[in-house]
TORKOL-4160 file (C-alpha; in steps of 0.2 Angstrom, whole numbers, padded with zeros to 4 digits, m for minus):
347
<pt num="1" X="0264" Y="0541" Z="0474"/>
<pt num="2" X="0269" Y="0527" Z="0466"/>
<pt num="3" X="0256" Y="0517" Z="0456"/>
<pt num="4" X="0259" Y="0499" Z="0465"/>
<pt num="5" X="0261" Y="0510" Z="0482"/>
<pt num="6" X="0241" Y="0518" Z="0479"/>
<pt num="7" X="0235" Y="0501" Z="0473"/>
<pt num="8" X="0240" Y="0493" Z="0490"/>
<pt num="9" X="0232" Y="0506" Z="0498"/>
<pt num="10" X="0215" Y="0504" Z="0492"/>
<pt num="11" X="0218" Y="0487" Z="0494"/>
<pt num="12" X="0221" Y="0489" Z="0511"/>
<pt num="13" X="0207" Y="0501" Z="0513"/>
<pt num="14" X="0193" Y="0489" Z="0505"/>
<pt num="15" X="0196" Y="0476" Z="0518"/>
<pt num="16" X="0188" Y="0486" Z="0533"/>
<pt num="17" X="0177" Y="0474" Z="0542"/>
<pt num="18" X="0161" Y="0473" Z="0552"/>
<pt num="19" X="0172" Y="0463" Z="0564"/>
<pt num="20" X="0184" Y="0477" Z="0564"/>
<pt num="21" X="0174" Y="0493" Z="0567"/>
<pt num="22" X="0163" Y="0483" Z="0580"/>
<pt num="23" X="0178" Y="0484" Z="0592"/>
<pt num="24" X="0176" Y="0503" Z="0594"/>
<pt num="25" X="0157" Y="0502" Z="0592"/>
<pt num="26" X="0155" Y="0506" Z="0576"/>
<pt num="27" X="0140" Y="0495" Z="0567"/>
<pt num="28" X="0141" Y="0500" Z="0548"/>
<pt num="29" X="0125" Y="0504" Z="0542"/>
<pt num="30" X="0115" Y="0497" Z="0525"/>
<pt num="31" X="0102" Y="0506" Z="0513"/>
<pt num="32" X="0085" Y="0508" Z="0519"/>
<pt num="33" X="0073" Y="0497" Z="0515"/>
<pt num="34" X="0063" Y="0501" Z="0499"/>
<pt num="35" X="0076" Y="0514" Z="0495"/>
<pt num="36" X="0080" Y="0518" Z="0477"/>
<pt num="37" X="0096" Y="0507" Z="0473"/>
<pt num="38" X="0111" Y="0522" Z="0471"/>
<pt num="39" X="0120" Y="0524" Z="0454"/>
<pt num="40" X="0138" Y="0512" Z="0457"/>
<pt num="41" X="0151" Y="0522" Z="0465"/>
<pt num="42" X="0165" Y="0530" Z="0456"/>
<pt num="43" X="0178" Y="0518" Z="0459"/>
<pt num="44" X="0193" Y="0532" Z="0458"/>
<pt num="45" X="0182" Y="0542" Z="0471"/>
<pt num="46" X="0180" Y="0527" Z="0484"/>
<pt num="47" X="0199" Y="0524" Z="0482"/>
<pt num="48" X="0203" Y="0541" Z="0487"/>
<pt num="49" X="0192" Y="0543" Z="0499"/>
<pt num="50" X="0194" Y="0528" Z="0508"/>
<pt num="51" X="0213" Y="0529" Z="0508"/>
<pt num="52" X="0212" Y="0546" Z="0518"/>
<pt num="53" X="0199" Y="0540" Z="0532"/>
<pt num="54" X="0209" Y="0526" Z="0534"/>
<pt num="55" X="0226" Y="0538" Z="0538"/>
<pt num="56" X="0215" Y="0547" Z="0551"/>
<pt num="57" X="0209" Y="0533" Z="0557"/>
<pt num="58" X="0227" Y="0526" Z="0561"/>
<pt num="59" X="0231" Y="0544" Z="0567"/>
<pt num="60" X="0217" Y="0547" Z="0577"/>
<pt num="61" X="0222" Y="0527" Z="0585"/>
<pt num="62" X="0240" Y="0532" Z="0591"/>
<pt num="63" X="0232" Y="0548" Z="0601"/>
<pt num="64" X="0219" Y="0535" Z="0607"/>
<pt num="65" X="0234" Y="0526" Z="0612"/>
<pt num="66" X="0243" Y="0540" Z="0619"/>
<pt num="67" X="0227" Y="0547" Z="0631"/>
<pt num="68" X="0225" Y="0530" Z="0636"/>
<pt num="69" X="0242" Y="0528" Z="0642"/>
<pt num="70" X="0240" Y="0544" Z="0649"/>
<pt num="71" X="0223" Y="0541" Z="0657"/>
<pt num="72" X="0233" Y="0525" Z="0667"/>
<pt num="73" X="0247" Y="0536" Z="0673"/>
<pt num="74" X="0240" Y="0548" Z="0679"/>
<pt num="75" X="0227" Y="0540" Z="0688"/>
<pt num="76" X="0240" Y="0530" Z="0697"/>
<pt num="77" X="0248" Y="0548" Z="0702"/>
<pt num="78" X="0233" Y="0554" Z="0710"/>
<pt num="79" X="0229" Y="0538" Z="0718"/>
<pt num="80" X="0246" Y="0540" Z="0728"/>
<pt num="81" X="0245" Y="0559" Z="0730"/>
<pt num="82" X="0227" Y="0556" Z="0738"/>
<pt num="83" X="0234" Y="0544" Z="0750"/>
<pt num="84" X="0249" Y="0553" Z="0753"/>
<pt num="85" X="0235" Y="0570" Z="0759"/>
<pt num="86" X="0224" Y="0557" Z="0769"/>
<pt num="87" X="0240" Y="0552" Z="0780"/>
<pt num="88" X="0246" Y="0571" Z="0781"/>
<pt num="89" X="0228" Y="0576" Z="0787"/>
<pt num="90" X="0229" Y="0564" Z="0799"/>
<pt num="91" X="0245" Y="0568" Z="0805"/>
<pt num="92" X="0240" Y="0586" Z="0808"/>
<pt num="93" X="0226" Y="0581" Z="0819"/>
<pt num="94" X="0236" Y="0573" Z="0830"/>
<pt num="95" X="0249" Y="0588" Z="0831"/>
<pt num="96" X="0234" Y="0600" Z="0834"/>
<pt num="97" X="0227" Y="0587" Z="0847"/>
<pt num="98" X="0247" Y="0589" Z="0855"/>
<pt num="99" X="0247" Y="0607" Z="0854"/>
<pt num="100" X="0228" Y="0607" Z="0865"/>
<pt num="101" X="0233" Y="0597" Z="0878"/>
<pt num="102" X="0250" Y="0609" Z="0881"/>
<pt num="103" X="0239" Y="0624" Z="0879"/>
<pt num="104" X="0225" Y="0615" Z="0891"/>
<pt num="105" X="0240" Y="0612" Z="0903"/>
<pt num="106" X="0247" Y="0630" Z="0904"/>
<pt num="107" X="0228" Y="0638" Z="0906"/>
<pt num="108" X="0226" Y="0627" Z="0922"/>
<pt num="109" X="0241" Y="0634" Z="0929"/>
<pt num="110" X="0233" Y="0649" Z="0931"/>
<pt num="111" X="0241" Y="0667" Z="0926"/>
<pt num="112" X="0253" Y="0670" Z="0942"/>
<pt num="113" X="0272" Y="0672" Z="0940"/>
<pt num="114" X="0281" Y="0656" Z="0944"/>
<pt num="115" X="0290" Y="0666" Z="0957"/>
<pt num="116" X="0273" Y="0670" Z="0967"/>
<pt num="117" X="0268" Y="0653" Z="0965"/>
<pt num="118" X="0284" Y="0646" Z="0972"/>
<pt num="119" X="0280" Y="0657" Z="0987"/>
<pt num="120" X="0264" Y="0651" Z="0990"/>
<pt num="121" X="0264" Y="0632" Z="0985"/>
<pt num="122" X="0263" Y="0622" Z="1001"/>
<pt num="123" X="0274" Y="0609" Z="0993"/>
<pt num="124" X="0289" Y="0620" Z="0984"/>
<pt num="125" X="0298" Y="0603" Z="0978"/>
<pt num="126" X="0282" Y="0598" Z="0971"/>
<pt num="127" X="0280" Y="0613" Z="0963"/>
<pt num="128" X="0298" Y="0615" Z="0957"/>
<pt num="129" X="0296" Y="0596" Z="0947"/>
<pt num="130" X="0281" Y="0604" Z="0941"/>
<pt num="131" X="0288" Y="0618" Z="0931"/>
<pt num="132" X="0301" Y="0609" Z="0925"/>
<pt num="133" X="0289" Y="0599" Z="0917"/>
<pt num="134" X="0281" Y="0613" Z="0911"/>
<pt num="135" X="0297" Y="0620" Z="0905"/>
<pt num="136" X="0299" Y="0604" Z="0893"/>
<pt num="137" X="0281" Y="0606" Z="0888"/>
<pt num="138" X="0284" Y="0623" Z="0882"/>
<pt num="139" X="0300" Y="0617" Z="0871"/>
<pt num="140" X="0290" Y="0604" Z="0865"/>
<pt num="141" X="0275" Y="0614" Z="0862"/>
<pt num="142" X="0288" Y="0626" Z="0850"/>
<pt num="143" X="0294" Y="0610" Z="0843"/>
<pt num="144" X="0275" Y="0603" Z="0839"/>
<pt num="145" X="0270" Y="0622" Z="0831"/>
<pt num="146" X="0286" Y="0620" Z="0819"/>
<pt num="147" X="0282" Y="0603" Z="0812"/>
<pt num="148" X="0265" Y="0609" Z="0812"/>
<pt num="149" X="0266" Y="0623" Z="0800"/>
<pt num="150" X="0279" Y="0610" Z="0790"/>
<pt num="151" X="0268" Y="0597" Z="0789"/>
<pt num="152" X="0253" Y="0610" Z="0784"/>
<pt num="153" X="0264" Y="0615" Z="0770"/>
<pt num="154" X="0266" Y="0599" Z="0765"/>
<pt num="155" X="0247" Y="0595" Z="0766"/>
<pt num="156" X="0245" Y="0611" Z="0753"/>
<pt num="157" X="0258" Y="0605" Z="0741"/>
<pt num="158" X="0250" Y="0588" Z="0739"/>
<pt num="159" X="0232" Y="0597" Z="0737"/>
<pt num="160" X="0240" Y="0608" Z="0723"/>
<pt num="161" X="0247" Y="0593" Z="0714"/>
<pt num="162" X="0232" Y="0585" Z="0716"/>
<pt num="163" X="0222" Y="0596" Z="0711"/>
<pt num="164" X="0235" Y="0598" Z="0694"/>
<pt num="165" X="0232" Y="0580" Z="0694"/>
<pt num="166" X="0216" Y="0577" Z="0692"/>
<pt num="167" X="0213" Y="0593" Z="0679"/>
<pt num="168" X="0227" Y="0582" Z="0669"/>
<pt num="169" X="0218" Y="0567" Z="0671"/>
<pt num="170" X="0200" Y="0576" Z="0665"/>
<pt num="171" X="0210" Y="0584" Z="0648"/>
<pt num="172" X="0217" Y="0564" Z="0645"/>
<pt num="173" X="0200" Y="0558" Z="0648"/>
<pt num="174" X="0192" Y="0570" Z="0635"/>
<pt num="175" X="0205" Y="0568" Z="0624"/>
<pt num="176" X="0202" Y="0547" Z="0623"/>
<pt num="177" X="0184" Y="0550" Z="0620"/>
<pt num="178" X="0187" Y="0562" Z="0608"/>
<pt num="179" X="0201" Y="0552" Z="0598"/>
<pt num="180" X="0188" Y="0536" Z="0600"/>
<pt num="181" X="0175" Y="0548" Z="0590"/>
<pt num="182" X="0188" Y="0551" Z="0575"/>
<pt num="183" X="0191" Y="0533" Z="0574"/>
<pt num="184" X="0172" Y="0528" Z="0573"/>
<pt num="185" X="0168" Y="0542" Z="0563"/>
<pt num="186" X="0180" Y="0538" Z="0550"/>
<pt num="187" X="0178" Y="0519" Z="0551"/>
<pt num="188" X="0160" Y="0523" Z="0549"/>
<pt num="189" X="0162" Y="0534" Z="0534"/>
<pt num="190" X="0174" Y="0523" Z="0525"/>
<pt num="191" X="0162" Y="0507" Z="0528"/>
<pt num="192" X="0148" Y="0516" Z="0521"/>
<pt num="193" X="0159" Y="0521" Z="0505"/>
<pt num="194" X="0165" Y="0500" Z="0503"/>
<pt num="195" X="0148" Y="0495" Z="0507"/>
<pt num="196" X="0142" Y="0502" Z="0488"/>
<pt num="197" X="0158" Y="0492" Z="0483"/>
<pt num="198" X="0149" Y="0476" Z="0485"/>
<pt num="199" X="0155" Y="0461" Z="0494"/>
<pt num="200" X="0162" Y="0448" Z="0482"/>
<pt num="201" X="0172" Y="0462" Z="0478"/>
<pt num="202" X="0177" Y="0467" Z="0495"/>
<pt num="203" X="0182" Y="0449" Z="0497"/>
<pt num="204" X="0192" Y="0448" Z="0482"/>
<pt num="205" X="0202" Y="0464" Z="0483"/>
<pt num="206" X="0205" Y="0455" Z="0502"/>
<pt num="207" X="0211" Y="0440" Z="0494"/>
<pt num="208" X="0223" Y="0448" Z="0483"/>
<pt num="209" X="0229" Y="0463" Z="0496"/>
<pt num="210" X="0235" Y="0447" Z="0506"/>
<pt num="211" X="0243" Y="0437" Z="0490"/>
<pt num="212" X="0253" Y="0455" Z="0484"/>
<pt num="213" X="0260" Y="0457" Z="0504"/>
<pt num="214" X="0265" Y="0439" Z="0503"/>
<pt num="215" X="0273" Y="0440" Z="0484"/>
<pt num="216" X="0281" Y="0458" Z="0494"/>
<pt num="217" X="0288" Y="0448" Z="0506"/>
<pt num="218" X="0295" Y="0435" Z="0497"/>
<pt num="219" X="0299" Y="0444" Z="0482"/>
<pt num="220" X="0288" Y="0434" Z="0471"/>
<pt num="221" X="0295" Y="0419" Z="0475"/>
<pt num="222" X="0288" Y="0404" Z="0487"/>
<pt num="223" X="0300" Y="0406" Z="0500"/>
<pt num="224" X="0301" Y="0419" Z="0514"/>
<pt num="225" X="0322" Y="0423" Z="0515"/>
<pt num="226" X="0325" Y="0432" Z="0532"/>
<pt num="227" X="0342" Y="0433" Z="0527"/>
<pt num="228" X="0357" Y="0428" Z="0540"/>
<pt num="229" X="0358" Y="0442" Z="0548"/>
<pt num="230" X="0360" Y="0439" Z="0569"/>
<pt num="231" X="0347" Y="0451" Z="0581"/>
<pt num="232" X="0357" Y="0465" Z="0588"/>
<pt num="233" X="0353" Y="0457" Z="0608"/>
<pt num="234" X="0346" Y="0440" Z="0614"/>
<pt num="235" X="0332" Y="0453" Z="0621"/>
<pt num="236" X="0327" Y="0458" Z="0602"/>
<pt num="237" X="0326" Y="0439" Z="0596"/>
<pt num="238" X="0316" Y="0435" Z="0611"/>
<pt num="239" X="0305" Y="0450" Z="0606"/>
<pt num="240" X="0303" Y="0445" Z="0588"/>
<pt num="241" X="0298" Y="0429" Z="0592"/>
<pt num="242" X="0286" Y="0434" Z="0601"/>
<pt num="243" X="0280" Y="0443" Z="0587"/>
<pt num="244" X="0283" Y="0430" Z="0574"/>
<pt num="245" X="0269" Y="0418" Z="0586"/>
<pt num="246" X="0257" Y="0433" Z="0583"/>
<pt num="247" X="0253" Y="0430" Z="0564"/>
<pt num="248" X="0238" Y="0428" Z="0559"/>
<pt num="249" X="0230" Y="0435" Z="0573"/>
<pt num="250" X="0217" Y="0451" Z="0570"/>
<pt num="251" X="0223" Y="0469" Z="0568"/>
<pt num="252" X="0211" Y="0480" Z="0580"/>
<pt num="253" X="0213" Y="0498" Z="0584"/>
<pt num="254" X="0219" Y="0501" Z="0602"/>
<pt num="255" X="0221" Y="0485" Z="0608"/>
<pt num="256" X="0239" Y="0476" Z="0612"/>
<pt num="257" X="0234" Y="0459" Z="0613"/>
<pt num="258" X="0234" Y="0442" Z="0618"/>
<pt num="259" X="0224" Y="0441" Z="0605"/>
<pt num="260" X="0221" Y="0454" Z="0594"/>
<pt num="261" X="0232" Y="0471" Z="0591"/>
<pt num="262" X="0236" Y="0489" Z="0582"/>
<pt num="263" X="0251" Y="0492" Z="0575"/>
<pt num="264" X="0260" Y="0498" Z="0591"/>
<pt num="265" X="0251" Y="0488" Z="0601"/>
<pt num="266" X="0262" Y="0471" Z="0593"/>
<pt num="267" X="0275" Y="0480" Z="0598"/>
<pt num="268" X="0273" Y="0483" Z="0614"/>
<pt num="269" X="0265" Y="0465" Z="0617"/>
<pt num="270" X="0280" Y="0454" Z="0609"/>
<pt num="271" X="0295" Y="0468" Z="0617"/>
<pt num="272" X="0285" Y="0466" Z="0634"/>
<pt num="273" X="0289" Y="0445" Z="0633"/>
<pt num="274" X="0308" Y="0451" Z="0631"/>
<pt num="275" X="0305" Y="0459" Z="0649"/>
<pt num="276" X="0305" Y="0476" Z="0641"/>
<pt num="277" X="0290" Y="0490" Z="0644"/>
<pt num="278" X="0290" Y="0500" Z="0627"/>
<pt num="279" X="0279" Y="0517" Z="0627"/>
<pt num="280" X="0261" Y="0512" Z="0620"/>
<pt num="281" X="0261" Y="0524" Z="0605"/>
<pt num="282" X="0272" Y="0523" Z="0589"/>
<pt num="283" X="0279" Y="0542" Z="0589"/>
<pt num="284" X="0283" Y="0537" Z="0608"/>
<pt num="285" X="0292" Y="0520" Z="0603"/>
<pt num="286" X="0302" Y="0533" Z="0589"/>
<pt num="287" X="0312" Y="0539" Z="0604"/>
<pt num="288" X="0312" Y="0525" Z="0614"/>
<pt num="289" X="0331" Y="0517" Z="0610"/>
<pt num="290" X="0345" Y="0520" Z="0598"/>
<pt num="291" X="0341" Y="0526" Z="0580"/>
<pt num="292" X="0351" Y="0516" Z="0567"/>
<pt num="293" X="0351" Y="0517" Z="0548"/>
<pt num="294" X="0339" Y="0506" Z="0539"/>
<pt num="295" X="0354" Y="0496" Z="0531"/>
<pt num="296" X="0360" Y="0494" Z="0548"/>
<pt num="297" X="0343" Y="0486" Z="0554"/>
<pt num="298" X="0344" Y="0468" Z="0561"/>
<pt num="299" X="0332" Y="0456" Z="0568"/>
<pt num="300" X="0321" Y="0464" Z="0582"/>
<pt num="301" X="0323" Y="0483" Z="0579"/>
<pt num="302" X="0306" Y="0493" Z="0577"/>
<pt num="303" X="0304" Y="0503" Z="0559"/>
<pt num="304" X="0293" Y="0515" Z="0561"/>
<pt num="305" X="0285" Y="0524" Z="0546"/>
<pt num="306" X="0277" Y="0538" Z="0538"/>
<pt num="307" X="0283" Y="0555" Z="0541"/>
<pt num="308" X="0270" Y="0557" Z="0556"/>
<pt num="309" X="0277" Y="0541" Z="0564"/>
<pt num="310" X="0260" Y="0534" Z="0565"/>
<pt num="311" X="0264" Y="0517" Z="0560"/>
<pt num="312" X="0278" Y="0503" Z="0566"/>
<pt num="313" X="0283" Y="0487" Z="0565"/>
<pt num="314" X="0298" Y="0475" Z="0569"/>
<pt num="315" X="0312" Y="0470" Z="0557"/>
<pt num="316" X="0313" Y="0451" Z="0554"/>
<pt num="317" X="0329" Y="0451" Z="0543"/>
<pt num="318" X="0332" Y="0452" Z="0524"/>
<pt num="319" X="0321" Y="0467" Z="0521"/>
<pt num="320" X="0306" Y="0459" Z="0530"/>
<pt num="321" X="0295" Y="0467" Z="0541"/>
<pt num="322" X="0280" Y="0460" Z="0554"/>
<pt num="323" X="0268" Y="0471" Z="0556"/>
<pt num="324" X="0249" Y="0471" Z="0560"/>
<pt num="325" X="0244" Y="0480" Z="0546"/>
<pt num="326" X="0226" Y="0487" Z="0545"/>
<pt num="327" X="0207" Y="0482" Z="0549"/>
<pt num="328" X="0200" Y="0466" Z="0540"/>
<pt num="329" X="0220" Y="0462" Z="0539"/>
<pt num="330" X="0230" Y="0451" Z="0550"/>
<pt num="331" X="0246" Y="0451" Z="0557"/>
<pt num="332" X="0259" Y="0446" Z="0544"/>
<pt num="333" X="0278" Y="0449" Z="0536"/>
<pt num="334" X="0277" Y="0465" Z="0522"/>
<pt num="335" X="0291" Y="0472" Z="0514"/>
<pt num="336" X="0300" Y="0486" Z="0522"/>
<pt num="337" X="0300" Y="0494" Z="0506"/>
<pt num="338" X="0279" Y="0494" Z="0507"/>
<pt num="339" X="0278" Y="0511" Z="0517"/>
<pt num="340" X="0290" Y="0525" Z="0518"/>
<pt num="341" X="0301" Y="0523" Z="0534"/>
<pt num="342" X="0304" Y="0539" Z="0543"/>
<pt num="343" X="0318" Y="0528" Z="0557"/>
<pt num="344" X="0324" Y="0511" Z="0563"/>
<pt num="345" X="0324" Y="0510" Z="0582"/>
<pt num="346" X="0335" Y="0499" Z="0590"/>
<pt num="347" X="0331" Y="0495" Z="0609"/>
């Protein structure tokens, strides 16, 4: 790895916050009073150290992303599959209720033949309407037994799928607490490992992480050149727009805003002001429009990085990314050159 590219990383790594690691519950923890002071850390160490965590900790944030979205989905499903079995149950009582007062009918007629009836009814015209009607009764009582067993069917095939459902919904459940785990475990671990850093230096290294993405984006000059470059769509300029307003606000795992965001979660918040729903998660925003080259990339298109896709953001122009970064970080324009792109999507 490049020696500027593991220099950012630490960089990036040093500036998890308090403010951060509080949105998953994570409070990071100091040295017990009256405890020896430790030896300083091995700065080489921290760097490596940290810069994993904080991989796993994106990682682990997409599949966050991904059982939550999940979570929603099917939770809606089984919603409408359990209203759907409420009005089929209620449907089949009634035809059970039809098919009792038939049978109740037939049982009071008694178990002569209609002939010896006929022959000993005092009113035969009476009598004859009479069977008539219970000839009809009989062809709707076949009719009733048919959509009976249909409709029972029916009531079994939404219990199944429900049933599927709500085994579905359980895994996505378990798997959002479980990702939410990885992320505050790793967030913990890497804010204890800062910690013995020190603060003036945590601050600092913040300071200059933000000065070296803005010399990045501007290539060391004082002005940001987006290029001329059009959008490919009215759609993608309204979207990067949208994205552009958002800088400066707070990176947080799993969340998509007003306010604050992840990495996919800008995307999918400044796409959905262009009146379009993008998936939730970057791998799922990979796949979710036309791949282009990254010399073909124009205003609006998502670049997605890393070889795992677990990290996005949208092209501005003239090799100019804006992205929300990482904790402590706020949204901002980076290079494109910063991460290693693994696509350019263009929606």
């Amino acid at each position: 790895m490049p020696v500027h590219r593991r220099s950012q990383l630490l960089a990036r790594a040093l500036v998890l916050t308090a403010a951060a690691t509080t949105a998953l519950g994570v409070t990071a923890g100091g040295s017990a009073h009256g405890a020896p002071v430790p030896d300083a850390p091995n700065r080489g160490d921290v760097k490596a150290q940290v810069e994993q965590l904080y991989n796993e900790a994106e990682q682990a944030s997409e599949k966050y992303n991904a059982a939550q979205e999940a979570q929603q989905r099917l939770q809606g499903e089984t919603t409408i599959l359990q209203g759907e079995m409420a009005v089929a149950q209620d449907q089949l009582n009634q035809l059970r209720g039809d098919l009792a007062t038939v049978a109740g009918a037939e049982y009071r007629g008694g178990g002569m033949t209609r002939a010896v009836q006929l022959m000993l009814a005092t009113d035969p015209d009476g009598y004859l309407t009479r069977a008539r009607t219970l000839d009809q009764a009989a062809e709707r009582q076949n009719d009733t037994l048919h959509e009976l067993v249909t409709r029972q069917r029916r009531l079994d095939q939404r219990r199944a799928e429900t049933t599927g459902k709500l085994a579905e919904l359980d895994q996505a459940r378990r798997s959002l607490a479980d990702s939410k785990e990885q992320i505050q475990q790793r967030l913990a671990k890497a804010q204890k490992l800062l910690n013995g850093l020190g603060a003036t230096e945590r601050t600092r290294m913040a300071a200059q992480d933000a000065h070296e993405a803005e010399q990045r984006a501007t290539r060391g000059t004082d002005r940001l050149d987006l290029g001329t470059v059009p959008p490919a769509s009215d759609r993608g300029a309204a979207a990067l727009a949208a994205a552009v307003r958002m800088i400066g606000s707070p990176y947080v795992y799993g969340s998509a805003g007003p306010r604050t965001f992840d990495c996919s979660g800008l995307m999918y918040y400044s796409w959905r002001q262009a009146g379009v729903t993008l998936p939730r998660t970057s791998q799922a925003q990979a796949y979710a429009g036309q791949r282009v080259s990254l010399s073909e990339a124009r205003p609006g298109d998502l670049v997605i990085f890393y070889r795992d896709m677990h990290h996005v953001g949208m092209y501005a122009g003239g090799g100019v990314i804006v992205h929300a970064p990482y904790p402590g970080a706020k949204v901002r324009y980076e290079s494109v050159n910063a991460m290693p792109v693994a696509g350019v999507v263009r929606l």
